[in-house]
C-alpha positions as CSV (number, residue, x, y, z in Angstrom):
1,X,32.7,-3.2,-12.3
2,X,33.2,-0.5,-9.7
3,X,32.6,-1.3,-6.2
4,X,29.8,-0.2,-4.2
5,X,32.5,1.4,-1.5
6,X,33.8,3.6,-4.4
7,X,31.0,4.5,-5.8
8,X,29.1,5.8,-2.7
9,X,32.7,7.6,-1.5
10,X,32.2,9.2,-5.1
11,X,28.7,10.4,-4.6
12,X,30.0,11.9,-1.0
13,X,32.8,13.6,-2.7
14,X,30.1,14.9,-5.5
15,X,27.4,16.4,-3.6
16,X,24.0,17.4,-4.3
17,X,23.7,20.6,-6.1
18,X,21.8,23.8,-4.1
19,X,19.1,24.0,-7.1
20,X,18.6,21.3,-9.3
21,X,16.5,22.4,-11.9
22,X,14.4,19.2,-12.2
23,X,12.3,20.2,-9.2
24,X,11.8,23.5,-9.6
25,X,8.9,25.3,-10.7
26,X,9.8,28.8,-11.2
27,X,7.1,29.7,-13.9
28,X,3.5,30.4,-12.8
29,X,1.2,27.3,-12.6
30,X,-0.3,26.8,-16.0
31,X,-3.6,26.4,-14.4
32,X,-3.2,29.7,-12.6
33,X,-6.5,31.5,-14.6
34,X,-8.9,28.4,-14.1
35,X,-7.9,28.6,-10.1
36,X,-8.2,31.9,-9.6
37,X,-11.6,32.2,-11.3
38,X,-12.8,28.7,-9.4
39,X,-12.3,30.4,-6.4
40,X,-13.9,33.7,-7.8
41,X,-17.0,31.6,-8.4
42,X,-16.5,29.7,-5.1
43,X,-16.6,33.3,-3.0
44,X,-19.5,34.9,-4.8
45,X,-21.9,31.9,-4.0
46,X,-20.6,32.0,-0.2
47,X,-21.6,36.2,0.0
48,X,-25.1,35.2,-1.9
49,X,-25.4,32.7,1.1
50,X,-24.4,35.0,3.5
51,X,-26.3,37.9,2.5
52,X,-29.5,35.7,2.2
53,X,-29.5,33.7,5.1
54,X,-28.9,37.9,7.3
55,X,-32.2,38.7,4.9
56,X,-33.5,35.4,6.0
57,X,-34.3,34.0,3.1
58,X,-36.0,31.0,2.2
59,X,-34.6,27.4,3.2
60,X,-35.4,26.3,-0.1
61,X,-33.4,29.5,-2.4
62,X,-30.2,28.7,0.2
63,X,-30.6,24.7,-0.7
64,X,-30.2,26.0,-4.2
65,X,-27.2,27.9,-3.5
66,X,-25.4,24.9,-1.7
67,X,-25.8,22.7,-4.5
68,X,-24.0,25.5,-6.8
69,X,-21.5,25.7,-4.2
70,X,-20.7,21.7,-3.9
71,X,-20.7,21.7,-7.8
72,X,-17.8,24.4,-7.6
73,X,-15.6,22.4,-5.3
74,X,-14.8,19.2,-7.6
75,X,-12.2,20.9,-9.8
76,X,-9.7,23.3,-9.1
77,X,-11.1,24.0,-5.4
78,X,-8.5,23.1,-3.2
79,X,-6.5,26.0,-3.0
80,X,-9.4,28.6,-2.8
81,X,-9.8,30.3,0.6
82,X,-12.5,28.1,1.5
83,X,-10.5,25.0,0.1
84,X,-8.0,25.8,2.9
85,X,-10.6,26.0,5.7
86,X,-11.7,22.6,4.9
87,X,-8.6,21.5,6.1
88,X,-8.6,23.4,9.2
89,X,-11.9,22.3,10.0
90,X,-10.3,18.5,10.1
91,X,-11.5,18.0,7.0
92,X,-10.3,17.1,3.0
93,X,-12.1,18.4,0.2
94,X,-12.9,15.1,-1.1
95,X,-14.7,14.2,2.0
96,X,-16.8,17.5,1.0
97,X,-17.3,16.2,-2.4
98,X,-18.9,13.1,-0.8
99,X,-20.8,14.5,2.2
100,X,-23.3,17.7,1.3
101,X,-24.3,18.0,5.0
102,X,-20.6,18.0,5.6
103,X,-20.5,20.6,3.3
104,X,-23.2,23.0,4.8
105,X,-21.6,22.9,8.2
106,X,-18.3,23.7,7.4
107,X,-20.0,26.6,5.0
108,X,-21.4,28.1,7.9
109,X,-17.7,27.7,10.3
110,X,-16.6,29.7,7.4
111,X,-18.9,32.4,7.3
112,X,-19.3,33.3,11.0
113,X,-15.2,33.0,11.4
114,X,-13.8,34.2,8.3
115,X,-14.1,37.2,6.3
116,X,-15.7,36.9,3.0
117,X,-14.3,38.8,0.1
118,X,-14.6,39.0,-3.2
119,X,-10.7,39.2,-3.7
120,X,-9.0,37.3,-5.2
121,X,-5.0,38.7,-5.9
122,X,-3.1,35.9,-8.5
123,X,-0.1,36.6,-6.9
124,X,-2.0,35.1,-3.7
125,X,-3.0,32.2,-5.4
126,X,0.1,31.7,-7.1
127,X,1.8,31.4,-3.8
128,X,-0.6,29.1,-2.2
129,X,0.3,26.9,-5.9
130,X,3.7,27.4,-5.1
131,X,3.9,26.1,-1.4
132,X,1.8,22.8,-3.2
133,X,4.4,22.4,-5.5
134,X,6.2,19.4,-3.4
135,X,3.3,17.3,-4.3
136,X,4.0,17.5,-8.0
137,X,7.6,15.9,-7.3
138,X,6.6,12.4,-7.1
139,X,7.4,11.3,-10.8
140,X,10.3,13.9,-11.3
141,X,13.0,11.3,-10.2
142,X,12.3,8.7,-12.2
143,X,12.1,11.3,-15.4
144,X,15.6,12.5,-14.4
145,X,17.3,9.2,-14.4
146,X,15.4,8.1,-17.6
147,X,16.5,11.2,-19.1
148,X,20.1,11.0,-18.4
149,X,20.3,6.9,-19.2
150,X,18.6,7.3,-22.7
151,X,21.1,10.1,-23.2
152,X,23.5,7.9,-22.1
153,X,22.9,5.3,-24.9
154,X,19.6,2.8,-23.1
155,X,16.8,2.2,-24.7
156,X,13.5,3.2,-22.6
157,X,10.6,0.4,-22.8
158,X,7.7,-0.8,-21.9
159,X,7.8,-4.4,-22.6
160,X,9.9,-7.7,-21.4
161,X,11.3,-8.9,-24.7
162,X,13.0,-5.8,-25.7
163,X,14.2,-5.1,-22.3
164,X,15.8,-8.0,-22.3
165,X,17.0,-8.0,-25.8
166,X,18.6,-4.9,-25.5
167,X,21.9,-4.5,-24.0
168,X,21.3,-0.9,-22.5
169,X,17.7,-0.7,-21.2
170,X,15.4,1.0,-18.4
171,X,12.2,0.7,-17.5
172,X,9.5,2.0,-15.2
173,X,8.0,-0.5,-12.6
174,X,4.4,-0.6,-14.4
175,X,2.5,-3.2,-16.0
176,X,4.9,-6.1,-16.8
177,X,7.6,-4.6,-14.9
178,X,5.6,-4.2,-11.8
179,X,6.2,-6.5,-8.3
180,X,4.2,-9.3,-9.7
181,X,6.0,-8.7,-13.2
182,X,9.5,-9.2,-11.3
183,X,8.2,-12.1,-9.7
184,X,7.5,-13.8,-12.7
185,X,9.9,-12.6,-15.2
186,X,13.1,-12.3,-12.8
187,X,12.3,-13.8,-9.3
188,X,12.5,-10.9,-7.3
189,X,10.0,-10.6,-4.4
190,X,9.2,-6.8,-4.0
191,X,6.7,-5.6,-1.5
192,X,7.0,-9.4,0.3
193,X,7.5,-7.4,3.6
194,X,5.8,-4.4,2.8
195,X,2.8,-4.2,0.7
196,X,3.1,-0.5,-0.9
197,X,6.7,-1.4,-1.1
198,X,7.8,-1.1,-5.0
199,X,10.7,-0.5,-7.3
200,X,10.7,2.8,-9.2
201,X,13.2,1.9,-12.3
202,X,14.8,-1.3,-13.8
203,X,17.7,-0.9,-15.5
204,X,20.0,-3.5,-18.1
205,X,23.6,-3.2,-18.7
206,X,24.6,-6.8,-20.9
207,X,23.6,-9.6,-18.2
208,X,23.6,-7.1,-15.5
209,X,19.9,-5.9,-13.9
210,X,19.3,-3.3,-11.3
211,X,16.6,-2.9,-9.1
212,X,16.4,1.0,-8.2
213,X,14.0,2.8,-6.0
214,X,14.3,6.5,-6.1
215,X,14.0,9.3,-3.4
216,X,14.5,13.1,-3.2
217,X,14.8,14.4,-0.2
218,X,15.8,18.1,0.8
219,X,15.3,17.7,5.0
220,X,14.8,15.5,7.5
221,X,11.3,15.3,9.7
222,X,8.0,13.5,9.9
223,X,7.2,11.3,7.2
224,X,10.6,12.1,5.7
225,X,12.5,9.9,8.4
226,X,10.1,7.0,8.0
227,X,11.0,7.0,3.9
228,X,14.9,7.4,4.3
229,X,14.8,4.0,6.4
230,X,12.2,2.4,4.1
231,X,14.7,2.5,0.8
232,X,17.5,1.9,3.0
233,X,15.8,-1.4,4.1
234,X,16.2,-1.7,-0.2
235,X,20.1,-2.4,0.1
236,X,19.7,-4.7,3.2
237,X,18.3,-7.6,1.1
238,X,20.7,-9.6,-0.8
239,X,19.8,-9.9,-4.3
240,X,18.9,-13.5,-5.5
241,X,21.6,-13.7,-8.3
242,X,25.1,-12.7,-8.8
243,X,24.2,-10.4,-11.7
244,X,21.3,-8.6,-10.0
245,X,21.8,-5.5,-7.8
246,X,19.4,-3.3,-5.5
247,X,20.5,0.2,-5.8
248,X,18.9,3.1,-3.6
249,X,19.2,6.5,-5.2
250,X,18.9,9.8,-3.4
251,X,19.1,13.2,-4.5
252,X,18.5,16.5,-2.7
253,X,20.3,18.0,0.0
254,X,19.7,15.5,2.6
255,X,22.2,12.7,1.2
256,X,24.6,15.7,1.7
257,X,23.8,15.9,5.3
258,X,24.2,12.1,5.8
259,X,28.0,11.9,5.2
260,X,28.9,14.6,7.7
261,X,30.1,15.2,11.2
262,X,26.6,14.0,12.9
263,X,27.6,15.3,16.5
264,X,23.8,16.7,16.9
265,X,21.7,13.6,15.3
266,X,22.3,10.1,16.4
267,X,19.7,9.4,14.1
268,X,21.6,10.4,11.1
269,X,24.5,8.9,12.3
270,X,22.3,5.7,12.9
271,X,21.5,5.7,9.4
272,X,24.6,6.6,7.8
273,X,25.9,3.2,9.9
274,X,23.3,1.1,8.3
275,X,23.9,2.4,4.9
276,X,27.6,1.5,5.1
277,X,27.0,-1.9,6.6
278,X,23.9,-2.8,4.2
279,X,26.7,-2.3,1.6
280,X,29.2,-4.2,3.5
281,X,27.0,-7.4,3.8
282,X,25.5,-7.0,0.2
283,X,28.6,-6.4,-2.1
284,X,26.5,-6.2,-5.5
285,X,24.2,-3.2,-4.0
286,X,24.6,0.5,-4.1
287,X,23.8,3.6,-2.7
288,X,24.3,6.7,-4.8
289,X,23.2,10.1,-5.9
290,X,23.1,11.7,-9.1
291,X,26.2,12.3,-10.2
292,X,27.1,8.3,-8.1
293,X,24.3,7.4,-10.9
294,X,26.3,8.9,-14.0
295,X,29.0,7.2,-12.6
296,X,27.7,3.9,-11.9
297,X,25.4,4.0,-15.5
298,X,27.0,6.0,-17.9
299,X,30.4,6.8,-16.8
């Protein structure tokens, strides 16, 4: 079995890739048409309001016009114009959902400080899609790796017995193979420390079981610090038994920036040390990228 030393000095030497094609989403948003026309709807009930309550209208016809408007926000809403003023009133749109009152005030912020149009360009929209698109990332990882292990030869499942019947296999950390599920089944105490703490993947290779939480990171910052030195804390534990191993896997650019000259950022520096020693002190652990995982996995 390779060592962890070699296999992290291999995933230095075979850095991240520029544009990986996994997390990209170059084509337009396949809900692009139901968005645009959402917010369509969501502008031409905000002029009605606007133009009735100048005429001064009844109470009761702009009542009417509110409850169209807080039907229109629970699908598709978010990234309307007036989606986006929710949140710079200090606000979410699902406290809007919840709170109609909530929802008349900021309705009339938004007409006496914005302009109301009935424009609504898709390339606008698109782009507003576009600069959401991080949020869509979350399962991507784990996709990747089970992608290149079941082209590698393992056997994706769902279910204890064939996991552990099979000589190559992978799983998710759901249902059986969640924390409690790797407390039962193999004695490993996940989220003991940390209560949203979990393991993304599990992953068989003959008597051999790895433990592997996933993170793609492109830069450093904000809550991105805070994950970096929550899956590092992964490879600081010492796994139970002799054939079980905690692996940590990062892609993106920012495991590229961690095994440089880190004259500007003692905190990278910080945490490249406490990668190296984790790995030190816990010789069955690893800490790789992707091509460290084709290594380590499929060869």
């Amino acid at each position: 079995m390779i060592s962890n030393k070699k296999i992290l000095e291999y995933s230095i030497k075979n850095p991240e890739i520029f544009l990986d094609k996994n997390y990209m989403f170059v084509e337009k948003h396949s809900s692009l048409d139901l968005y645009i026309n959402k917010t369509k709807k969501i502008k031409n009930i905000l002029i009605t309001i606007k133009e009735l309550t100048l005429k001064k209208y009844s109470q009761k016809t702009i009542e009417k016009l509110y409850i169209d408007l807080h039907q229109e926000i629970k699908k598709y809403a978010n990234y309307s114009e007036f989606g986006c003023f929710i949140n710079a009133c200090d606000s979410n749109i699902d406290e809007v959902k919840r709170d109609v009152d909530l929802l008349k005030e900021i309705t009339k912020l938004y007409i006496k400080y914005r302009d109301v149009t009935e424009i609504v360009p898709s390339e606008w929209m698109q782009a507003l899609l576009d600069k959401g698109s991080s949020r869509r990332k979350g399962q991507i990882g784990e996709g990747k790796l089970i992608d290149i292990l079941t082209k590698g030869g393992f056997t994706f499942t769902k279910n204890i017995e064939e996991f552990k019947k099979n000589k190559l296999s992978v799983a998710k950390s759901t249902g059986k193979f969640s924390n409690k599920g790797l407390k039962d089944n193999f004695g490993i105490n996940i989220g003991e420390k940390k209560q949203d703490k979990k393991i993304d993947l599990i992953i068989k290779i003959k008597n051999n079981i790895y433990f592997l939480e996933a993170k793609h990171m492109n830069t450093g910052g904000g809550g991105q610090d805070k994950q970096n030195v929550e899956y590092i804390d992964l490879i600081k534990d010492k796994a139970p038994k002799m054939n079980y191993h905690f692996v940590s896997f990062l892609d993106g650019l920012y495991f590229n920036k961690l095994f440089v000259s880190h004259k500007n950022s003692t905190k990278m520096s910080n945490q490249e040390k406490d990668i190296r020693l984790a790995l030190r002190k816990n010789k069955n652990n690893y800490f790789i990228n992707t091509l460290g995982f084709k290594k380590l996995f499929v060869k």
